[in-house]
C-alpha angles and dihedrals in degrees: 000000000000118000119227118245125217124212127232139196130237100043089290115141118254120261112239112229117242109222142115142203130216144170100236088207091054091059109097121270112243102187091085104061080045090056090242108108092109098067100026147011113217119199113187113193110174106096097041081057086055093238131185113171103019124049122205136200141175111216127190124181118190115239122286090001112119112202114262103237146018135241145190131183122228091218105011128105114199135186122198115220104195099207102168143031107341137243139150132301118194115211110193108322088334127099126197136180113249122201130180116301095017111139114202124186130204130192127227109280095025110115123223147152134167145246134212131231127202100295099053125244141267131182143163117218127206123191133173142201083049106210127236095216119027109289084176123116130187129212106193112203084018087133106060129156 
């Protein structure tokens, strides 16, 4: 892809425009090389946008799976866009129902993960700083009932 150029006045250069365009589908699926390709597809994209500050993510969860595990950050800030079909998402030791177009944000330390209804599950996650080493950590068996 091309990157716009904007003019400027006086003789200076233009400046070229930073940007990048992806088709968040077309990013690789992490979910299998984790085992979990039978509950979730994961799509990271941050890395193939070329991203520094925000991280972003696609996630899908199949319907009625819940992800097997939960996870917090120690630094990162995420918010949850739920952009298809709807679920639960426990926060701590809290679970709420989740429906399309909710936006739900949690703080660094505050432990969460998501759970499909019938209809599956699809969100987009932002999360910003984005860390330079893995700030990520995962709590298997963290959703029980």
């Amino acid at each position: 892809m091309t990157p716009c150029v904007a003019g400027v006045e006086g003789g200076h250069d233009p400046p070229m425009s930073d940007y990048t365009i992806i088709g968040l589908r077309e990013v690789e699926d992490a979910a299998p090389g984790f085992g979990f390709d039978e509950t979730m597809e994961s799509r990271f994209a941050t890395r193939p946008l070329g991203g520094s500050i925000v991280g972003l993510a696609l996630e899908t969860i199949k319907p009625g799976k819940r992800v097997p595990f939960g996870h917090r950050h120690s630094n990162q800030e995420e918010v949850y866009v739920v952009v298809r079909g709807g679920g639960r998402v426990k926060i701590e030791d809290e679970v709420h129902d989740v429906r399309q177009w909710d936006a739900i944000r949690v703080g660094p330390g505050t432990t969460r993960n998501f759970e499909a209804g019938p209809d599956g599950l699809e969100i987009l996650a932002f999360g910003a700083p984005v860390s330079v080493g893995n700030d990520s950590e995962l709590l298997p068996g963290w959703w029980s009932d």
